[in-house]
N, C-alpha and C positions, 0 to 999 in steps of 0.2 A: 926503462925507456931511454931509448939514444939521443942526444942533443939535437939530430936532423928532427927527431920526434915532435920535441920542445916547439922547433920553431915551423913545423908544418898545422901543429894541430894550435889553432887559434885560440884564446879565449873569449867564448860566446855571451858570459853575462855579463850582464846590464851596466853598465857606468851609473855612478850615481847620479847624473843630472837626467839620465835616461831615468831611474827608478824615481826619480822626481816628480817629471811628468808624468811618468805612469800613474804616477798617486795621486797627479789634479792638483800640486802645488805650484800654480803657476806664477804664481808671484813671486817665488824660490827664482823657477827658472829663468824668467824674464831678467832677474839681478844675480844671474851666476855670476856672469865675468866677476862681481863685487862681493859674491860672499863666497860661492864655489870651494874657496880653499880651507875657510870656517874650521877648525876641528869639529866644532858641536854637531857640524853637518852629517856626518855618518851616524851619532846617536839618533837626532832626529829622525831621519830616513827607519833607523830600524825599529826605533817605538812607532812611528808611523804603520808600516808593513806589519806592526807586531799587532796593532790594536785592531788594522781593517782584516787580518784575516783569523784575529778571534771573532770580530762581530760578523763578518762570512760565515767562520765555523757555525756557531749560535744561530744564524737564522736556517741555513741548510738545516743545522739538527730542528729548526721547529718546522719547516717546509716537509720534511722527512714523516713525522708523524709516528717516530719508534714507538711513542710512551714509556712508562716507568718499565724497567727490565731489573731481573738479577744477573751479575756478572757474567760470564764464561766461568771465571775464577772462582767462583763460588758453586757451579755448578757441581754437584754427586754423583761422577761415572759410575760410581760400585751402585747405584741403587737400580739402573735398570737392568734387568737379564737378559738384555740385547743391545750394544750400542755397540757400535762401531768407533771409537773414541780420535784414533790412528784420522778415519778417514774426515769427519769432522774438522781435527788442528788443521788435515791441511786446505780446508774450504777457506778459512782466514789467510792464508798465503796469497787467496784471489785470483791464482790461474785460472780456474774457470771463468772469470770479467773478460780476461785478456781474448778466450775461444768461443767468446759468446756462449757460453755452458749453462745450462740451468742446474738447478738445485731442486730435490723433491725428497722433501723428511715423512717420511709413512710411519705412522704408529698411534696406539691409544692417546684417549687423551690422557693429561696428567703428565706425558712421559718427558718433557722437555723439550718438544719442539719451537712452539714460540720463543722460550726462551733463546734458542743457539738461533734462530733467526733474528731474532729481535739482536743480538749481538753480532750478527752479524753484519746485518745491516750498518747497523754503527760504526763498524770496524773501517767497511766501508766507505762509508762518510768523509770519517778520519781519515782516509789514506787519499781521500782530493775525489771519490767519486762523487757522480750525481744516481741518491737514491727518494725512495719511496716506500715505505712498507703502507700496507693496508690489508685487512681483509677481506673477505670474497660478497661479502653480504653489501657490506660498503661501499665496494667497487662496482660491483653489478648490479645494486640497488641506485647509484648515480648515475651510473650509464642510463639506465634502464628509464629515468625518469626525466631527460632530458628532454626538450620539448622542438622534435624537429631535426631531420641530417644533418644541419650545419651545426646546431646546437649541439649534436650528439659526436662529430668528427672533431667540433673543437675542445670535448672534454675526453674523447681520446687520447687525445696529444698528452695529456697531464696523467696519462698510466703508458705509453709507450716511450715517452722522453726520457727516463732515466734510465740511468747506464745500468741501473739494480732494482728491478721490481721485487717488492718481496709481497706474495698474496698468501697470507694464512688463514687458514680454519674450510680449507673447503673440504665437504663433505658435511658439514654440524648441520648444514640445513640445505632442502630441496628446493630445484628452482626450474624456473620454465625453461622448454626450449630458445626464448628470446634471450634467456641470461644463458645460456648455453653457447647462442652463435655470439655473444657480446666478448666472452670468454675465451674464446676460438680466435675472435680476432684481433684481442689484443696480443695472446700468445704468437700468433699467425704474422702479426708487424715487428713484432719483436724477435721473430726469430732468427733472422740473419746479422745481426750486428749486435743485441742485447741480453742479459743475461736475467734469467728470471727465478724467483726462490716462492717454490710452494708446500704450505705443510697441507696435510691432510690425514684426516682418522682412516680416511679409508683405502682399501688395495684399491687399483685400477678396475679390475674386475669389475669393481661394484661402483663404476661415477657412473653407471647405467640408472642408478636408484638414486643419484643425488642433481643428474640434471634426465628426468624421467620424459619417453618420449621426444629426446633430440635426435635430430640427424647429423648433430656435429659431434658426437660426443667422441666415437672411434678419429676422426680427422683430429680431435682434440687434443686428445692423449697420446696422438701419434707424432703432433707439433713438439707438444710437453716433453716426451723423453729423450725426441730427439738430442744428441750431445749433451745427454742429461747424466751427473752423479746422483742415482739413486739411493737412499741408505733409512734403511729399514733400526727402526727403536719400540723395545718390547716391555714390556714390566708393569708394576703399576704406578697408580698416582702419584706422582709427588707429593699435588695436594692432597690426597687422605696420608699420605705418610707425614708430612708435615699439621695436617691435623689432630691426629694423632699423637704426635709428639708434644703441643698445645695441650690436648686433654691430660696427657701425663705430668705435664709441667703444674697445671692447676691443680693437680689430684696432689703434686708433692706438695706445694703451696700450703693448701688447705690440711693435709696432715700435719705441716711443721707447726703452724699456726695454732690446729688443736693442739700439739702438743705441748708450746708453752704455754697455753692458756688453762693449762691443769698442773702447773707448776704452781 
């Protein structure tokens, strides 16, 4: 960068007495002229900024509603017989946030869907977005139960307001044409400026058998894929494989045990 560079391109942050104010210590400011030059003053400021935007972090994540998840890092590529692994890493990079993209993880259950949502979600979070995850039963079972338009448009706002909806498990259970268009129109407000993450057990094909008798169901899915990365996960359960693995662990248990106890 050339010295004309230097001195055209400004620097834009904050002065500390500005990052002062911004943090509501106005008694600070009101006595800069008298303290302003303080050394202590820049520690303060940064354990300040350090501690409001863990307890920001902290309540986003309880506002969020991930619940308990297993890592990404932990997760077992080699156990499904279809993942796309490649395509997955680069859902965490978040270009899809930036093009308003959705997300739709298709596969059995067991296969690790909630999980890479649930993580993702978080990833989310942590990178400064505003998210939500919930499921489908949840969601439409709230909506569904509100009492009244206005009552029902202002708990709208609390599934189209974040930058990251994540809705998992649709297809586990059937539901009315009324959760159908409720469905529809959250997808429907979200789709020009937000980005939305759906798992589900089941192809498209078949959300004809999970919201039965709608007439929104093709307008639905045709909102949904729109600017969508679809990616397809096949195998089976984690959980019976993981139960399994349990069963085997106890079965070693109980062998080692008999066997010192005929010593």
């Amino acid at each position: 960068m050339s010295s004309a560079d230097h001195v055209l391109r400004k620097d834009t942050s904050p002065g500390p007495q500005e990052r002062a104010a911004k943090l509501g210590m106005y008694g600070l400011v009101a006595r800069w002229d008298e303290l302003g030059d303080e050394p202590w003053i820049e520690n303060l400021l940064e354990v300040e900024e350090s501690e409001r935007a863990s307890r920001s972090l902290q309540r986003r994540l309880r506002n969020a509603k991930i619940r308990a998840f297993k890592p990404i890092a932990d997760f077992d590529w080699s156990w499904p017989q279809r993942i796309d692994a490649e395509a997955i890493r680069e859902l965490f990079r978040f270009e899809f946030l930036g093009e308003a993209g959705n997300v739709i993880l298709i596969g059995p259950n067991g296969v690790g869907k909630t999980t890479i949502a649930q993580n993702l979600a978080h990833e989310a979070l942590i990178a400064g977005h505003t998210v939500l995850f919930t499921t489908a039963s949840e969601m439409l079972n709230d909506l569904a139960a509100q009492d009244g338009p206005s009552a029902l448009t202002r708990r709208l706002r609390r599934y189209v307001r974040p930058s990251l909806l994540v809705v998992d498990e649709v297809g586990y259970l059937s539901y009315s044409p009324q959760h159908a268009d409720l469905l529809f129109d959250i997808v429907n407000r979200r789709n020009a400026d937000r980005s939305t993450v759906v798992t589900t057990n089941k192809p498209f094909s078949e959300w004809n058998e999970v919201f039965p008798n709608s007439s929104s169901v093709v307008a639905l899915v045709d909102r949904l894929v729109h600017r969508s990365e679809i990616i397809e996960i096949d195998g089976e359960s984690f959980r019976l494989k993981e139960a399994e693995e349990r069963k085997n662990e106890r079965s070693r248990k109980r062998a080692a045990k008999k066997k010192r106890s005929r010593r």
